[in-house]
C-alpha positions as CSV (number, residue, x, y, z in Angstrom):
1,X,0.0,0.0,0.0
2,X,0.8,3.6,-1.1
3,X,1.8,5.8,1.7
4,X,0.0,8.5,0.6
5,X,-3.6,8.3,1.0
6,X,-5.8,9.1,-2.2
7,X,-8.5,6.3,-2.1
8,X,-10.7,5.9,0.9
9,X,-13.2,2.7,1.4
10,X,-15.9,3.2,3.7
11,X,-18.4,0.0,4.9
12,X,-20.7,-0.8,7.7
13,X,-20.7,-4.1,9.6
14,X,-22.4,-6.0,12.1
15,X,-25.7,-4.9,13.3
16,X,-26.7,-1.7,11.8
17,X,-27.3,1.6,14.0
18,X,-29.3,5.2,13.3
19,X,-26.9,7.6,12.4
20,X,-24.6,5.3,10.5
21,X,-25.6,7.1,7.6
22,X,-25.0,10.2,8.5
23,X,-21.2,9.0,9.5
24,X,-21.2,7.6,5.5
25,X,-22.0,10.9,4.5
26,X,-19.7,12.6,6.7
27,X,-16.8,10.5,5.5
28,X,-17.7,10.8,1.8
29,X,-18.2,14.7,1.7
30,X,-15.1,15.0,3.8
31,X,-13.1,12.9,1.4
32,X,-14.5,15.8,-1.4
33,X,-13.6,18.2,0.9
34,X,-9.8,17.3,0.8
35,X,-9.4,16.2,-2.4
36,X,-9.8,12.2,-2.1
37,X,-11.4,9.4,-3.7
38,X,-14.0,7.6,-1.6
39,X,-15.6,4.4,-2.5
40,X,-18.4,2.7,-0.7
41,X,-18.0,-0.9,0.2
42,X,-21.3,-3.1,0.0
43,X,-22.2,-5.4,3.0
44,X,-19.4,-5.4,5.2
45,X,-16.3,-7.5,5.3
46,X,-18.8,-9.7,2.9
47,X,-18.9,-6.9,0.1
48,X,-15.0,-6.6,0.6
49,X,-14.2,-10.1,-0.3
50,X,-16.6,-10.1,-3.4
51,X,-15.2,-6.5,-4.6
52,X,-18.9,-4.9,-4.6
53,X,-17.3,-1.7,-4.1
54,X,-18.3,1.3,-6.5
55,X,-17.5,5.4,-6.0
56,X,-19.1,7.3,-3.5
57,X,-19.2,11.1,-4.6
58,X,-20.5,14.3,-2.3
59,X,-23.6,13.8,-4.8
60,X,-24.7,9.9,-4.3
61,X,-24.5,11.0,-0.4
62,X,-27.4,13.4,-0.3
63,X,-31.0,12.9,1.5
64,X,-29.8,9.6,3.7
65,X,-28.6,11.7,6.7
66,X,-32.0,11.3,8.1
67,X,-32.7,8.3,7.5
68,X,-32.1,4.5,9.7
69,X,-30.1,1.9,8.9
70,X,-27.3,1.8,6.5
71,X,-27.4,2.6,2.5
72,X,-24.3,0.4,2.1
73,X,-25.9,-2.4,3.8
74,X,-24.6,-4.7,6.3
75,X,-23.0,-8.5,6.5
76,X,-21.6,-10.7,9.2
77,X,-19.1,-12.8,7.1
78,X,-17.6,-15.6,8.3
79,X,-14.8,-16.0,5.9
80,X,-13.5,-12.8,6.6
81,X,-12.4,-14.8,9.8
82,X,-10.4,-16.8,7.6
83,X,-7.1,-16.1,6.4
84,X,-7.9,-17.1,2.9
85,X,-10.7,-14.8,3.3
86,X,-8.7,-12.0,4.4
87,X,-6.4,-12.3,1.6
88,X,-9.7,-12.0,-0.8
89,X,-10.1,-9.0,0.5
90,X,-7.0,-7.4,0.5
91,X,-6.7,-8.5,-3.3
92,X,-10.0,-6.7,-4.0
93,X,-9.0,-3.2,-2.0
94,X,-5.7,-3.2,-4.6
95,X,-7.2,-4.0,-7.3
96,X,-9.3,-1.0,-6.4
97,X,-6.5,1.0,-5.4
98,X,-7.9,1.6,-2.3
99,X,-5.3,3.0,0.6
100,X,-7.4,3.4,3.7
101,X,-10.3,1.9,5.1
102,X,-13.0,3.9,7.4
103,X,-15.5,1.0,9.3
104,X,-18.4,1.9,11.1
105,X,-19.6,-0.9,13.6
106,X,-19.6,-2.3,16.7
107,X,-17.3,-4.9,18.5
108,X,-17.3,-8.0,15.5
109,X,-16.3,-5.2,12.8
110,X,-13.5,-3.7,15.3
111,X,-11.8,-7.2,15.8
112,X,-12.2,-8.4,12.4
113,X,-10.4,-4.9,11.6
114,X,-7.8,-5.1,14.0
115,X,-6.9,-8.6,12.2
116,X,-6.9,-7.2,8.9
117,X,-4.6,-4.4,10.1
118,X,-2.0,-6.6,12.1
119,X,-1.4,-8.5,8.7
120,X,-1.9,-6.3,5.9
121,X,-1.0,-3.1,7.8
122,X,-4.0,-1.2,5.8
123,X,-4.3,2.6,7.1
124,X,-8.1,1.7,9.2
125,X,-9.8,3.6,11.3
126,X,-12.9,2.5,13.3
127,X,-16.3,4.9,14.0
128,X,-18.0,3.2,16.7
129,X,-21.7,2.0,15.4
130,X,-23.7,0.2,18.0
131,X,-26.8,1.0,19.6
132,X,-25.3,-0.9,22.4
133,X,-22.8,1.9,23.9
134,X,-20.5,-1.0,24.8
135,X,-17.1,0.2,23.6
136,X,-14.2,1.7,25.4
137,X,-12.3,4.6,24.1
138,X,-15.4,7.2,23.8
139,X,-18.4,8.3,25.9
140,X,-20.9,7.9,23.0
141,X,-21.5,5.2,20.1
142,X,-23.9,5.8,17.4
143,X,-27.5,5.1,17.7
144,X,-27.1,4.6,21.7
145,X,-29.2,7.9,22.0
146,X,-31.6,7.2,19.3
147,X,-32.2,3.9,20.5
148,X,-32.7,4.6,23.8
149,X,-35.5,7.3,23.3
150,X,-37.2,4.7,20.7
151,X,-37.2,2.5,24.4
152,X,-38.3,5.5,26.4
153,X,-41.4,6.6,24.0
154,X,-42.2,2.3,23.8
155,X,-41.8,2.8,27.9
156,X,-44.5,5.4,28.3
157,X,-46.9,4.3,26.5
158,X,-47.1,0.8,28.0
159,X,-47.2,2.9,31.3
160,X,-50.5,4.5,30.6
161,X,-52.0,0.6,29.6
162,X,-49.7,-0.5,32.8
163,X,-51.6,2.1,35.3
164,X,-55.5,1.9,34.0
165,X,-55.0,-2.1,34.2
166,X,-53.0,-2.1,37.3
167,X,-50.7,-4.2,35.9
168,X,-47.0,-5.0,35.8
169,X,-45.2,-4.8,33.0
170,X,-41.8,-6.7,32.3
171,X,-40.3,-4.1,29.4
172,X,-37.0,-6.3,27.9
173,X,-34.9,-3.5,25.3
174,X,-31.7,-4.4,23.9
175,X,-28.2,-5.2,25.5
176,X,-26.7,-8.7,25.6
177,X,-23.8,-7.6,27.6
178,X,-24.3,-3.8,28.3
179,X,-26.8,-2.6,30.4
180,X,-27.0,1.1,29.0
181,X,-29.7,1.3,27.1
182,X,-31.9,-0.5,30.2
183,X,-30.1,2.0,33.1
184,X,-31.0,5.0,31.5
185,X,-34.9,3.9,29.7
186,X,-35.4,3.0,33.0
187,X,-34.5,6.3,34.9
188,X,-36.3,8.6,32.3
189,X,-39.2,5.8,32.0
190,X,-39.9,6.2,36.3
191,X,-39.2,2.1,36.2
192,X,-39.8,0.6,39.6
193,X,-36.4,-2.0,38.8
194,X,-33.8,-2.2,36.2
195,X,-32.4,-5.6,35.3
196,X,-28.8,-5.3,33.8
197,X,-26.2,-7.7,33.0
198,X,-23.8,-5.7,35.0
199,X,-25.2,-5.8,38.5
200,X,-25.2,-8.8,40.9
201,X,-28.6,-8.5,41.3
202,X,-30.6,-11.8,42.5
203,X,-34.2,-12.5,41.7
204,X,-34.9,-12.4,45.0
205,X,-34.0,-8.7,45.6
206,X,-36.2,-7.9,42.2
207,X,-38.8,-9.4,44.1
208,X,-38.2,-8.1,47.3
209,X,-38.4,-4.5,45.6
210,X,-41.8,-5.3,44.1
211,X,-42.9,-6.6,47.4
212,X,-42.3,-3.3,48.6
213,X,-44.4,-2.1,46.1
214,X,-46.9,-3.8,47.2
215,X,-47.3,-3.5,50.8
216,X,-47.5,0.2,49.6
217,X,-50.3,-0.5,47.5
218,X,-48.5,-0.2,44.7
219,X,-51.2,-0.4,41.4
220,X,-48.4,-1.1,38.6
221,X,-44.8,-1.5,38.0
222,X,-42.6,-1.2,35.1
223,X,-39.5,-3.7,35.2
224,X,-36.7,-2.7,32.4
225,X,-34.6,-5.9,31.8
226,X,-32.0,-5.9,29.8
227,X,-31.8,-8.8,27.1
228,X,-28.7,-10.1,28.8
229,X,-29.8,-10.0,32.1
230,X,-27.9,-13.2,33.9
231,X,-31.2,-13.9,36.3
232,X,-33.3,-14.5,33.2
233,X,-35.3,-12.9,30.4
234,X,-38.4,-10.6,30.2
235,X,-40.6,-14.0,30.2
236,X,-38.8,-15.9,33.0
237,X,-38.8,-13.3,35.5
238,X,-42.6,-12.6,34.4
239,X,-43.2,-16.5,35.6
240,X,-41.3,-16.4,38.5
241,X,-42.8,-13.3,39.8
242,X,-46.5,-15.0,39.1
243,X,-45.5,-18.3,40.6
244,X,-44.6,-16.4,44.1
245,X,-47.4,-13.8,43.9
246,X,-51.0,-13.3,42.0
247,X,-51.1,-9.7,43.4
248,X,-50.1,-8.0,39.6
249,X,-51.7,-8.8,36.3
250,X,-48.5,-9.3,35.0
251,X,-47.7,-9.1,31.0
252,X,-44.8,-9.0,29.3
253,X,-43.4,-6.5,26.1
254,X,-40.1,-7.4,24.2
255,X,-39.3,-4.2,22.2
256,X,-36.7,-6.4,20.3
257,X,-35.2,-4.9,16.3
258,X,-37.7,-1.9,17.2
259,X,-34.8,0.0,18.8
260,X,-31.8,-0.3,15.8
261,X,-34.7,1.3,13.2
262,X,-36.3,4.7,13.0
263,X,-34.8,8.2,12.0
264,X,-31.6,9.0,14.0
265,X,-32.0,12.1,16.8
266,X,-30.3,14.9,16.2
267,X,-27.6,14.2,19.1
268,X,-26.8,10.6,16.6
269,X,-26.4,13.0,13.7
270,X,-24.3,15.5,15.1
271,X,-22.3,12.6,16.9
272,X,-21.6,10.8,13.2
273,X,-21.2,13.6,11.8
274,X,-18.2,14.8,13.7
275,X,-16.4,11.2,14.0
276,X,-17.1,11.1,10.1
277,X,-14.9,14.1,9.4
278,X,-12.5,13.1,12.7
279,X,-11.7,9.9,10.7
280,X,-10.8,11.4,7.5
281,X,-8.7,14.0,9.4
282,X,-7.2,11.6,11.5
283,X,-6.1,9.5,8.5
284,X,-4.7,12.6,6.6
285,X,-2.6,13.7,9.7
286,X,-1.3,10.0,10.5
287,X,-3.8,8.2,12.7
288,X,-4.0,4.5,11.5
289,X,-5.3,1.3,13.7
290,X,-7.2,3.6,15.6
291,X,-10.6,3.9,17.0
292,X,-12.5,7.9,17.0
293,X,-14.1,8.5,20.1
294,X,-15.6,11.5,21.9
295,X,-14.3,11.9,25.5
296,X,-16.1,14.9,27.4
297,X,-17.4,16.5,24.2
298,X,-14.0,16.5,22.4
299,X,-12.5,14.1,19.7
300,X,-10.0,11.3,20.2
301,X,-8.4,8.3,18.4
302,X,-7.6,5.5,20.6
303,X,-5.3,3.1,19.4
304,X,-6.9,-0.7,18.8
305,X,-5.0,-2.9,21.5
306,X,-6.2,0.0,24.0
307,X,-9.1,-0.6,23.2
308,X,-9.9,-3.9,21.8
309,X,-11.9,-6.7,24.5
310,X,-12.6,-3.5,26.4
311,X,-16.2,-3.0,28.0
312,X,-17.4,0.4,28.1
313,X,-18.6,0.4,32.2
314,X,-21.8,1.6,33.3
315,X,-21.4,4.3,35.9
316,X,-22.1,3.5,39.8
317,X,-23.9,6.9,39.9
318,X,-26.8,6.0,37.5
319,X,-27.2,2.4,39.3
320,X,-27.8,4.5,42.5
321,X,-29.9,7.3,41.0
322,X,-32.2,4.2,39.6
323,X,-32.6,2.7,42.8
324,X,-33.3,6.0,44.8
325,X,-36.1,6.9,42.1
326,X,-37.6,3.3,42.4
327,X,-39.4,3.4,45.1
């Protein structure tokens, strides 16, 4: 690979986010800006190996800020985890004459990345994608805050079925191993418990808190559980729950795929926006195996073995604030 960076590929991976296509727009009017070539690459690592790649202008950009999901689709590729695979797709970026890759994705596209990097040394930087909010190295990912106010608006409308049935409602969103989008939907949805994978809680102190509840005569409930909650799902807490006590009409709402779709907010936008642009930048001035982040509202690039297996931790303030507000 050239040293000097004229050809830019840009792809999404993994599970697809709002605001990813803002961050494709962002890198492919930034590459106009300074005089590069970008190309968009179809489908992931997937697209890469099969050489669906075809230029991406300022022009062929327009009108998909707005909207969800990603224009250049999305793939999880299992021969990309091959080295044969790899090698495909190294053939296909010089035969393109491609110099630098941009990926926008969550934790699957950042290692397959890495891997690609550590053998073929390809200029790469990463945008974190991932409703999630699971990665180290930035405060923000894109389409945590979208997805969490699609779970917030699904949150208050079960509340008004939730109090004029007196009923308790088990609301499961998103988050196989990060809690974030569950701690925070809960605090801004008034939930009575919030079920995360990153709390030692027991079922017997969820229960213990709707007891509570009830001896206050407590008329409804809202329980947010996180999908990767390690005492069980939406359903098998609902069961247990009605096995000890028949004092709640209990039902049960998984808000599932709901949360990756829908228009991005305007703080997703802005977000993608800026890492679009800081990955362009950051490849002109040097950056390479890197990840763009935003640590307290400002810009950084964190290198991948910093960064790489890393979990993103929930803060002990918002745990406390959701238990103080439960009651």
């Amino acid at each position: 690979m050239s040293n000097k960076i004229l050809k830019v590929g840009v792809f999404t991976s993994g599970g697809d986010a709002p605001g990813m296509n803002a961050a494709i727009r962002a890198v492919a009017r930034s590459c106009a800006y300074y005089k590069l070539e970008c190309f968009g690459i179809m489908r992931g690592y997937e697209g890469m190996i099969d050489g669906d790649i075809a230029p991406l202008d300022a022009r062929a950009v327009g009108n998909i800020l707005q909207r969800g999901g990603t224009v250049l689709k999305s793939a999880r590729s299992k021969e990309f985890r091959t080295p044969e695979g790899r090698k495909k797709a190294y053939d296909q970026l010089k035969r393109h004459n491609i110099d630098a890759l941009v990926a926008i994705g969550g934790d699957g596209t950042f290692t397959g990345l890495h891997k690609f990097y550590e053998e073929y040394q390809v200029p790469s930087i990463l945008i974190p994608g991932t409703i999630d909010n699971d990665l180290s190295g930035t405060d923000y990912t894109i389409g945590y805050d979208t997805a969490t106010n699609t779970a917030v608006e699904a949150i208050d409308k079960i509340r008004d079925t939730a109090l004029s049935h007196n009923r308790l409602f088990f609301i499961e969103v998103m988050g196989r191993h990060s809690g974030y989008i569950a701690i925070h939907a809960g605090i801004a949805g008034g939930a009575a418990s919030v079920v995360i994978p990153e709390e030692t809680m027991s079922f017997d102190d969820l229960y213990k808190i709707l007891g509570e509840g009830q001896d206050t005569e407590k008329k409804s409930n809202l329980v947010v559980v996180a999908e990767g909650s390690k005492i069980g799902d939406a359903h098998t807490l609902a069961k247990k729950v009605a096995e000890r006590s028949s004092y709640f009409d209990i039902k049960v709402t998984v808000l599932g795929h709901l949360q990756r779709g829908g228009s991005p907010t305007y703080f997703d936008r802005v977000l993608a926006s800026r890492m679009g642009v800081a990955a362009i930048e950051g490849l002109l001035n040097g950056e390479n195996g890197v990840m763009v982040g935003v640590k307290n509202h400002d810009m950084v690039y964190s290198s991948f073995e910093t960064v790489i297996g890393k979990h993103h931790e929930i803060d002990a303030e918002s745990m406390r604030i959701a238990k103080i507000l439960s009651i």
